[in-house]
C-alpha positions in Angstrom: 130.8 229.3 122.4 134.8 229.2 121.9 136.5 226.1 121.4 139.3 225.2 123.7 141.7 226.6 121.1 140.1 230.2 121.5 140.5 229.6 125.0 144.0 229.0 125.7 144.9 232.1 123.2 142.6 234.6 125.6 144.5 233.4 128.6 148.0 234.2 126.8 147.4 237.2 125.8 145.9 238.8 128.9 143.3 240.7 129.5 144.3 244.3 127.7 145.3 242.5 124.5 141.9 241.0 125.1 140.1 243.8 124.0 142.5 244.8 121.2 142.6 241.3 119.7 138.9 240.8 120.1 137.7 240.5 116.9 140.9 239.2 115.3 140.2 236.3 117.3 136.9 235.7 116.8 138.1 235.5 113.2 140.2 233.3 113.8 137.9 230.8 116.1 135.4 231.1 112.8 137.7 230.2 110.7 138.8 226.9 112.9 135.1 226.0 113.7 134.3 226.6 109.9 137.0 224.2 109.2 136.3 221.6 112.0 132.8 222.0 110.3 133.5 221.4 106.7 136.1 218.5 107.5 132.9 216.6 109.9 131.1 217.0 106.6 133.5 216.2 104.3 133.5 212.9 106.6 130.1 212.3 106.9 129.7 212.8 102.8 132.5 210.4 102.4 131.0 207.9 104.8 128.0 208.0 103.1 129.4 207.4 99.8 130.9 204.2 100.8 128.1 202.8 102.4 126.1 203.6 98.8 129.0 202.1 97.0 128.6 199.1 98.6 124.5 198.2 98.9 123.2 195.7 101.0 120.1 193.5 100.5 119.3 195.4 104.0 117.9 199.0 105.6 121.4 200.4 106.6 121.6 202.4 109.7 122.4 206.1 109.4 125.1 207.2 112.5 124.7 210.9 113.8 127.9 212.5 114.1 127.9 214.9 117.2 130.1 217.7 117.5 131.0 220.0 120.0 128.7 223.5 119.1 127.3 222.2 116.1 125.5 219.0 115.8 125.0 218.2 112.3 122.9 215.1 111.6 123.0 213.6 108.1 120.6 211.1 107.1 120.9 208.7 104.5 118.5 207.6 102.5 118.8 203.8 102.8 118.9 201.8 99.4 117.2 198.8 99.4 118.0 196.7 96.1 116.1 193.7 95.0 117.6 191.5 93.5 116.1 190.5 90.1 114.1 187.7 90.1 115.1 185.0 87.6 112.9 185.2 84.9 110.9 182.0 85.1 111.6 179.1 82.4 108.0 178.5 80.8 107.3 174.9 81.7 106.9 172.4 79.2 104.1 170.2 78.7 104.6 167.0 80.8 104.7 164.2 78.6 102.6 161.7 79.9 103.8 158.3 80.3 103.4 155.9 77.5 100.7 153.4 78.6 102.5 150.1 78.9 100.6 147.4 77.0 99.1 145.4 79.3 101.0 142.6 79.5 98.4 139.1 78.1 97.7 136.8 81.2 98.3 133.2 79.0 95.2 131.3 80.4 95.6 128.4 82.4 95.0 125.7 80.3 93.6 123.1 82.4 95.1 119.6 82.3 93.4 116.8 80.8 92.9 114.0 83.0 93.3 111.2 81.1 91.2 109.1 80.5 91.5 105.6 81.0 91.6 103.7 77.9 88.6 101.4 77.1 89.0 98.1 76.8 88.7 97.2 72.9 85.6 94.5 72.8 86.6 91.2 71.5 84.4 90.9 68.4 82.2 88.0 69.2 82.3 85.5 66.1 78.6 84.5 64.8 77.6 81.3 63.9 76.1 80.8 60.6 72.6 81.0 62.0 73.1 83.7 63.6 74.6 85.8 60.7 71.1 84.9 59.3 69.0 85.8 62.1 71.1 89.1 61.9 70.9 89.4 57.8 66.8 88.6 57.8 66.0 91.5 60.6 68.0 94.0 58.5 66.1 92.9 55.2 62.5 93.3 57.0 63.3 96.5 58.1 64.0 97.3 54.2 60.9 95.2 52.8 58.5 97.6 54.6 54.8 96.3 55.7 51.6 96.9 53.9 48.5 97.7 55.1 46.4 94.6 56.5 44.1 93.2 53.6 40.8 92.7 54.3 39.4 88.8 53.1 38.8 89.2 49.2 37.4 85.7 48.2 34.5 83.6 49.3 37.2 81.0 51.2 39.3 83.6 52.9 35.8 85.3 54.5 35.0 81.6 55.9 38.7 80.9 57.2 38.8 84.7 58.6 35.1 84.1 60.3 36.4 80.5 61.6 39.6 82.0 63.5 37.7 84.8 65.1 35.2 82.7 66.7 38.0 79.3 67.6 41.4 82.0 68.8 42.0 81.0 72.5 39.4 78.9 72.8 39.9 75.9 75.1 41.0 73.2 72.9 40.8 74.7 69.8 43.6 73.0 68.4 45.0 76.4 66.9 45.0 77.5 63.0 45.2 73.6 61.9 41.9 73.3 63.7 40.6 76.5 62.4 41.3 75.7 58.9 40.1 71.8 58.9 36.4 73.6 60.5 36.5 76.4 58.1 37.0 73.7 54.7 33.8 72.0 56.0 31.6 75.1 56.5 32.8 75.8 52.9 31.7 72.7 51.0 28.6 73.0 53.2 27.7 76.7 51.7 24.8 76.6 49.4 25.0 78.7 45.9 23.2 81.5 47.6 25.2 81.8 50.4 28.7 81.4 48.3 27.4 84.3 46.1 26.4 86.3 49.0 30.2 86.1 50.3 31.5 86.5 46.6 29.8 89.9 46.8 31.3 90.7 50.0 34.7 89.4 48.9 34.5 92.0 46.0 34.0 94.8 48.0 36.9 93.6 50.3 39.4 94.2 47.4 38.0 97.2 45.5 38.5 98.7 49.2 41.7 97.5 50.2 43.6 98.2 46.2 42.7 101.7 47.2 44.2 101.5 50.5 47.0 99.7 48.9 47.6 102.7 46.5 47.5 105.1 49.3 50.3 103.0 51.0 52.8 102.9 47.7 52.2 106.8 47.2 53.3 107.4 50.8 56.5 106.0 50.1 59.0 107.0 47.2 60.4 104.7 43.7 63.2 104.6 45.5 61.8 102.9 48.7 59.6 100.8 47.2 62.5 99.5 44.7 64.7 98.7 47.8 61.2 96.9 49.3 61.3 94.6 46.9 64.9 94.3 46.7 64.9 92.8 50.4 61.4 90.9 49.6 63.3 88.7 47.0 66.8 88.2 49.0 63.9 86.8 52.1 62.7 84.3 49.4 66.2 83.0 48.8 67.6 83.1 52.4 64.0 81.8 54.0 62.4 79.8 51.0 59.1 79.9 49.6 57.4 79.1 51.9 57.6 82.6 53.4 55.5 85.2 52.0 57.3 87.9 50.8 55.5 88.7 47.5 56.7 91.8 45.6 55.3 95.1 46.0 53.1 96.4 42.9 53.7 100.0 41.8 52.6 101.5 39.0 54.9 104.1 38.6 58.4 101.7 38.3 59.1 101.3 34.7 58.7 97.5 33.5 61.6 95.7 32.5 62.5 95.7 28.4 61.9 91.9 27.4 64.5 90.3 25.8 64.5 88.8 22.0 63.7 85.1 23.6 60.7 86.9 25.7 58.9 88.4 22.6 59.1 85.3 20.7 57.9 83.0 23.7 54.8 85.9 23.7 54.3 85.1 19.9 53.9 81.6 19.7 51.4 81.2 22.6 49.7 83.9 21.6 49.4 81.9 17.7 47.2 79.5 19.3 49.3 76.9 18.5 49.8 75.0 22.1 46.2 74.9 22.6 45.5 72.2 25.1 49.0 71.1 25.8 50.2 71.9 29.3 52.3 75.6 30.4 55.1 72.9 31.1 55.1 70.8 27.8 54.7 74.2 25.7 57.5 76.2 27.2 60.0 73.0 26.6 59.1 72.9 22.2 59.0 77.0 22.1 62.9 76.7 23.8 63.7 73.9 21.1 62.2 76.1 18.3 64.2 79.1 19.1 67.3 77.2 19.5 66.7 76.3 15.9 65.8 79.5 14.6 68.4 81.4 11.9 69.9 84.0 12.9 68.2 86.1 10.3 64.3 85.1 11.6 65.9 86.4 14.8 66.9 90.0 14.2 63.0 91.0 14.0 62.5 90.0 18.1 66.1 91.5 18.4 65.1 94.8 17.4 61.7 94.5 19.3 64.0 93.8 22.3 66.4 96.8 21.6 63.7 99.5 21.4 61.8 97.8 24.8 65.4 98.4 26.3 65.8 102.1 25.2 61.9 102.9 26.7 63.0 101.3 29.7 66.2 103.3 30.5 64.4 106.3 29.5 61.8 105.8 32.0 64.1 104.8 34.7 65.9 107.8 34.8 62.9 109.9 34.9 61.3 107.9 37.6 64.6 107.7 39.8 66.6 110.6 38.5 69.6 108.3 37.4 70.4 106.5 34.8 70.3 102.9 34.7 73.2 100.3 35.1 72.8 99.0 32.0 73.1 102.6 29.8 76.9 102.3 31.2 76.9 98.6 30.8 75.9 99.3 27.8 78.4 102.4 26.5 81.0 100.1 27.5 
């Protein structure tokens, strides 16, 4: 096909230079289409080139250029550029929170009510008698209670017998009464019948020293020591008319005797205060010692001394103390 350009020359020239110029301008119309041809390229090649030069993050379109006679269709290859990706910071450990120390809930301390405040007693003040009443219970408790004694003498089984059969009876006029009956039956008793109840009275007392001894071992030194402590403040506080007679124990030591003592056991053992009364005999052994020398003493001195030293001895083993008198004595 010509172009226009072709065209217009044909119509200029005519029809006989037509044929003569026939292939001069064909040449030429070449030559123009070639270079119409090469300057749509050179476009397109430029086009493309800035659409590489500047990418997008997109598929770009490619435009088709249409020219008369010759269509020439470039494609572009589209670019399509990714972005990098950011390299990914490695992630640190999380700390984990520091526990909080729990926090002390201070207990509720409950308020004291308080109490109301006792009345102080007024200390009742005792009367003498009463002091005594109070002092005499205390020492009872201390003095302890033996075993009930059966009758051990031919009197004591009559009286005993008497009671029995008069207690409660109507008009019996009470332990007087029993008593006054029981001294008659006695002077009544024929020797047969006073030996018969000696015998009995005999077996009474073998019987009750062994319950007796049974008693004391159930108890300790110490205990029976205190007993007899209390049994002798009763005599003074009560008199002696109450019966509080001191405990026997074998296994307290005896009290040492003093120099006086072993010379009192001298004389009446001489035999020298036979038939004069206890009385009368103690009153001339106190004059004769008053009298004595000093030097006639020292022998019952020294007798005195060593009965001292066997007593603390023994008191220390019975009681596991020592005595008052071994510091009395150091002193």
């Amino acid at each position: 096909m010509l172009s226009s350009i072709g065209r217009a020359a044909l119509r200029r020239g005519g029809a006989g230079a037509r044929y003569a110029s026939t292939n001069r301008a064909a040449l030429s119309i070449w030559s123009l289409q070639r270079v119409n041809v090469s300057r749509g390229a050179n476009e397109i090649n430029t086009k493309s080139q800035l659409a590489i030069s500047f990418p997008r993050s997109y598929a770009t379109a490619t435009k088709t250029v249409t020219k008369p006679k010759t269509t020439v269709t470039k494609t572009t290859k589209t670019t399509k550029t990714t972005k990098a990706k950011p390299k990914t910071k490695a992630k640190k450990p999380l700390k984990k929170p520091a526990k909080k120390p729990a926090k002390k809930v201070a207990k509720k301390v409950a308020k004291k009510v308080a109490k109301p405040k006792a009345k102080k007693a007024t200390k009742k003040v005792l009367t003498e008698d009463q002091k005594l009443r109070v002092d005499v219970k205390s020492l009872k408790e201390k003095a302890l209670s033996p075993p009930t004694a059966g009758a051990d003498t031919a009197w004591s089984i009559v009286l005993q017998q008497e009671i029995k059969q008069g207690a409660g009876g109507p008009g019996s006029g009470g332990l007087s009464n029993s008593a006054k009956n029981a001294a008659a039956k006695y002077k009544a008793l024929s020797p047969q019948e006073k030996e018969s109840l000696n015998q009995k009275a005999s077996e009474n007392k073998a019987i009750n020293d062994i319950a007796f001894k049974k008693w004391v071992e159930t108890h300790t030194p110490e205990q029976i020591r205190d007993a007899n402590n209390a049994r002798s403040a009763l005599k003074r506080k009560l008199g002696k008319h109450y019966a509080y007679p001191l405990i026997t124990d074998s296994r307290i030591p005896k009290r040492a005797l003093s120099p006086y003592m072993f010379f009192i056991k001298d004389r009446f053992a001489s035999g020298d205060f036979k038939g004069i009364s206890v009385v009368e005999a103690s009153r001339l052994i106190a004059a004769e010692w008053k009298s004595l020398p000093a030097g006639q003493r020292k022998p019952f001195e020294a007798r005195s001394e060593a009965d001292t030293q066997r007593y603390y001895q023994e008191f220390k083993t019975v009681y596991h103390q020592d005595s008052t008198g071994v510091a009395k004595s150091a002193a």
